[in-house]
Every structure is written in structure tokens, then in C-alpha cells.
C-alpha positions in Angstrom: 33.5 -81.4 17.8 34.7 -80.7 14.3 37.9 -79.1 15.3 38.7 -80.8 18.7 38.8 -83.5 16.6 41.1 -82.2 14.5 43.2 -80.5 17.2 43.5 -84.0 18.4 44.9 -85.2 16.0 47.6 -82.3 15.3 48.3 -82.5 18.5 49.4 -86.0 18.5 52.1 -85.0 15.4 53.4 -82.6 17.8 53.0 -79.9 15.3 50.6 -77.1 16.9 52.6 -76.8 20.1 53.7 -73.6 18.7 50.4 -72.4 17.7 49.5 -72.5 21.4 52.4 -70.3 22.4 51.0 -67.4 20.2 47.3 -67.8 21.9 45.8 -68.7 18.6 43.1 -71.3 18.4 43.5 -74.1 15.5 40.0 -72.5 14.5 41.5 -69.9 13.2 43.5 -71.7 10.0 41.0 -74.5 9.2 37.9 -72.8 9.4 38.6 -71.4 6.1 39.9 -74.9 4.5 36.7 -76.5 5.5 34.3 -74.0 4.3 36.3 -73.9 1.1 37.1 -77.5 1.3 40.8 -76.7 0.3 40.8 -74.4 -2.9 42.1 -71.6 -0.6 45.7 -73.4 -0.2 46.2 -76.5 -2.6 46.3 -76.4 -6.2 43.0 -77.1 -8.3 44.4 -80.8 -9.9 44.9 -81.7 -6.3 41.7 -80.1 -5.0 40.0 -82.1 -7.2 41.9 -85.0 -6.2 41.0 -84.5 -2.7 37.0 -84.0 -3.9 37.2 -87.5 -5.7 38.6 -89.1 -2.8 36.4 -87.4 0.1 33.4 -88.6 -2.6 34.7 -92.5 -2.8 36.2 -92.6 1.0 34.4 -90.0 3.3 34.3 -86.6 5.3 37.2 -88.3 7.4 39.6 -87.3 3.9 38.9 -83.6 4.9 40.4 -84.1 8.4 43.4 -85.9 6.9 44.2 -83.2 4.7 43.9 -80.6 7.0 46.3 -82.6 9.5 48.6 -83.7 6.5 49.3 -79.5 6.3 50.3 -79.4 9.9 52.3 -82.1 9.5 53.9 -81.7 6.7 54.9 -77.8 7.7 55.6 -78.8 11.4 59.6 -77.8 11.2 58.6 -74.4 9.3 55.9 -73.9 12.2 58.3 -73.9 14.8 60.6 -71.4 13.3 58.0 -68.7 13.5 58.6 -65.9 15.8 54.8 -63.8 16.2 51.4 -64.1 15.4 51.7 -61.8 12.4 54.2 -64.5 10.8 52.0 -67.6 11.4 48.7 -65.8 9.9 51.7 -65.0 6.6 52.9 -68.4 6.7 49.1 -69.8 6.8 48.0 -67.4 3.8 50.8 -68.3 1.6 50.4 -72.4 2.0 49.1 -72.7 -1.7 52.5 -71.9 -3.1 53.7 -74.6 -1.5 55.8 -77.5 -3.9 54.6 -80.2 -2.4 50.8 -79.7 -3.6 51.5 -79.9 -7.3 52.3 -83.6 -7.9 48.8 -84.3 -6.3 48.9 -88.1 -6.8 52.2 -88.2 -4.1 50.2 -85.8 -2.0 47.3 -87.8 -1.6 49.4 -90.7 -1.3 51.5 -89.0 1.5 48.2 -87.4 2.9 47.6 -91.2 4.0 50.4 -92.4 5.0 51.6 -89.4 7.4 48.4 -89.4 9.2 47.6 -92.7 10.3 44.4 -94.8 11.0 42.0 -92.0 12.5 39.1 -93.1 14.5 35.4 -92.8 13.8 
């Protein structure tokens, strides 16, 4: 339920199409970011952002972040070619810019994902 919830709502950004073209299952990326709850690919200030606001708001912050990566990599996602450069891509997410200001993350994390339902 967890992750057809989440596929549902990548989906609807129109950012996984390419996943489905290499025959892997959304599974396969956010497993990891929900067991870890996010220290795998963000930065530590902006994990702990992300703790203090799944603490105050809900579990629904943890599906928002993990659709706010989608989204926010949808136009690098599409470039990919194999398999082998989407598993790359996924591992090297924490070097990514945008995570180290993690008050306009969180910030964006909201805004770019919309009202989700219950």
C-alpha cells in the first residue's frame, strides 16, 4: 500500500515514466529512503529538518519527500539511457545542491507536491 501510494503520486508528476521503460519497480529506490528515513541521499541539517517536520505534521512528510526527489530530478530522469545509469543516478542523489539550503527544500518539498490525500 506503502509504495502504490507513492507510485501514485509520482506518477501523476509524470516523472517515473522512464523508470517503467527499464522494467524497474519504484520499490527498488525508496525502499531504502524509508527504512533510513532519508539519511542515505539528503544532507543531515535537512534530514533533521525532515525528522522535525514528519514529528509536528505526520508520516504523510515521508511520502512528500520521496516524491519531491522524483520531481525535482524528473528532466535528469529522462535523460538516462540503461538500468545501470538510473541505479548511478539514484546512489549519487545526496550530492545533490539543492538539499543543502534545507529550509527552501522543505519549503519546496510542499509546494511541488500538492495536497495528498489520506
Amino acid at each position: 500500500a506503502v509504495y502504490s501510494r507513492v507510485r501514485e503520486a509520482v506518477v501523476s508528476t509524470q516523472s517515473t515514466g522512464h523508470l517503467c521503460t527499464f522494467g524497474l519497480p519504484i520499490q527498488m529506490f525508496v525502499t531504502k529512503w524509508f527504512v533510513c528515513l532519508f539519511v542515505d541521499i539528503l544532507p543531515m541539517h535537512t534530514v533533521l529538518s525532515v525528522w522535525d517536520v514528519v514529528f509536528s505534521e505526520g508520516y504523510k512528510v515521508i511520502f512528500r519527500v520521496a516524491v519531491y526527489q522524483f520531481v525535482m530530478h524528473k528532466y535528469e530522469l529522462k535523460q538516462l539511457k540503461d538500468a545501470s545509469g538510473l541505479a548511478l543516478f539514484f546512489r549519487e542523489l545526496f550530492w545533490d545542491n539543492a538539499a543543502w539550503d534545507n529550509y527552501s527544500y522543505m519549503k519546496s518539498v510542499f509546494k511541488k507536491t500538492g495536497k495528498m490525500s489520506k
